[in-house]
N, C-alpha and C positions, 0 to 999 in steps of 0.2 A: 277189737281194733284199739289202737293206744291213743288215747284220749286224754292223760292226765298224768301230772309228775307221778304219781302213784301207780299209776298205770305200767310205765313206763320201770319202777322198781319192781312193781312184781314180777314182770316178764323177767328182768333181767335175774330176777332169784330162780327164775325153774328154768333159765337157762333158753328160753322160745320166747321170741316178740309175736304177740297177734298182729298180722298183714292182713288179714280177711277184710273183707267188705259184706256189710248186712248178713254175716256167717257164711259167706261161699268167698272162694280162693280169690283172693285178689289176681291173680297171677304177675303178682310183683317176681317171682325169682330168689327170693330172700333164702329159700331151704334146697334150690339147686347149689349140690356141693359135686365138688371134683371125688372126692373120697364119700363114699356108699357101700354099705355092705351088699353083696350080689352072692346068688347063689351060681353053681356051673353054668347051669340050663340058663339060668338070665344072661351070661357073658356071653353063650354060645350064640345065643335069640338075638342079642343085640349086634355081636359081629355080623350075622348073615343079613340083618338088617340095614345096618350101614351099607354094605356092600351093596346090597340087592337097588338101594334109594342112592346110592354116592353122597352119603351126608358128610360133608368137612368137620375138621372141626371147628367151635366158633372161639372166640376168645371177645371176654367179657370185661370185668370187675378189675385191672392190673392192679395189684397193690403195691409190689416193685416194677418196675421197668422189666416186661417180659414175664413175669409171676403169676399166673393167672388162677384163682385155686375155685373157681365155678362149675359149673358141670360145665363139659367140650361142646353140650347139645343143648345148650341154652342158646335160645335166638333171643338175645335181648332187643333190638330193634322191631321184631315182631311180639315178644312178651309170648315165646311159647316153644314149646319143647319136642325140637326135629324129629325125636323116637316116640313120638308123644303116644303111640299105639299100643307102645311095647314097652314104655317103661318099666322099671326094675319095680320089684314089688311096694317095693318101703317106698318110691316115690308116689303109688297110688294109694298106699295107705293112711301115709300126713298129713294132715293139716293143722297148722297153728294153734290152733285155738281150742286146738281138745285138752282137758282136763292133763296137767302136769305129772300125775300119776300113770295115764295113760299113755301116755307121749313116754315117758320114763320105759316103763313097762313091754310096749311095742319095738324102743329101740335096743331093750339088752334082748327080747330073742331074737332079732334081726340079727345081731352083732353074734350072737351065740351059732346061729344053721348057717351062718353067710362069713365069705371070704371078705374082708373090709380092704378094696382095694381103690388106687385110683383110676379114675375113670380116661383121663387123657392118658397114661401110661399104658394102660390095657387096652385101649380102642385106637389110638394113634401114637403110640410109643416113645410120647412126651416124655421121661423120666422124669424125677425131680431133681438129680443131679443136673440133667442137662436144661432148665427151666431156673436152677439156682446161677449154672455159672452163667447164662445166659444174663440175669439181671446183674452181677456180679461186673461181666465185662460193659455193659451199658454205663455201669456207677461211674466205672475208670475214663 
């Protein structure tokens, strides 16, 4: 957990803050991102899933006005995650606070077998074009 200015440098040198509490997930949300890499079978598992539960999508974190770059299935008012049965590999296998090497390591084969896609574009057909001109016309 980040405890100290120094704390707080090393994380940001390997690139991961520790979120955990007493070594188990906090479930702050910090590592639900929109883009993950996903294998076929994980896209296909999660669409038939959504379908089967009618999970929306939620919209979190805006950074512009409409921009939203979080996972779609982050419930942040509940602090927990709608597919949370079936999530994608790499989201069952993270956590913060593992060794920097590890974390490195874990994410180039992820990225290597897996299509690195976004997750609102692929599950609910948010593009990022239509999420960009959407904050775009809000500015105006």
């Amino acid at each position: 957990m980040i405890g100290t200015f120094n704390d707080v440098l090393e994380a940001e040198e390997r690139g991961v803050m520790n979120f955990t509490v007493d070594g188990r997930c906090s479930g702050c949300g910090q590592c639900c991102s929109d883009f993950l890499p996903l294998s076929k079978e994980e896209i296909n598992r999660i669409r038939r899933y959504i379908k089967a539960h009618d999970i929306k999508e939620k919209h979190n974190n805006v950074l512009m006005q409409g921009f939203d770059m979080t996972c779609p299935f982050r419930d942040e008012v509940n602090r927990v995650c709608t597919i949370y049965r079936i999530r994608p590999e790499i989201c069952r296998e993270f956590k913060c606070d593992y060794d920097p090497a590890r974390i490195d390591t874990t994410k180039k084969l992820f990225h290597q077998r897996n299509h690195f896609i976004s997750m609102r574009e692929t599950f609910f057909g948010d593009t990022l074009a239509r999420r960009l001109a959407r904050a775009n016309a809000k500015e105006e």
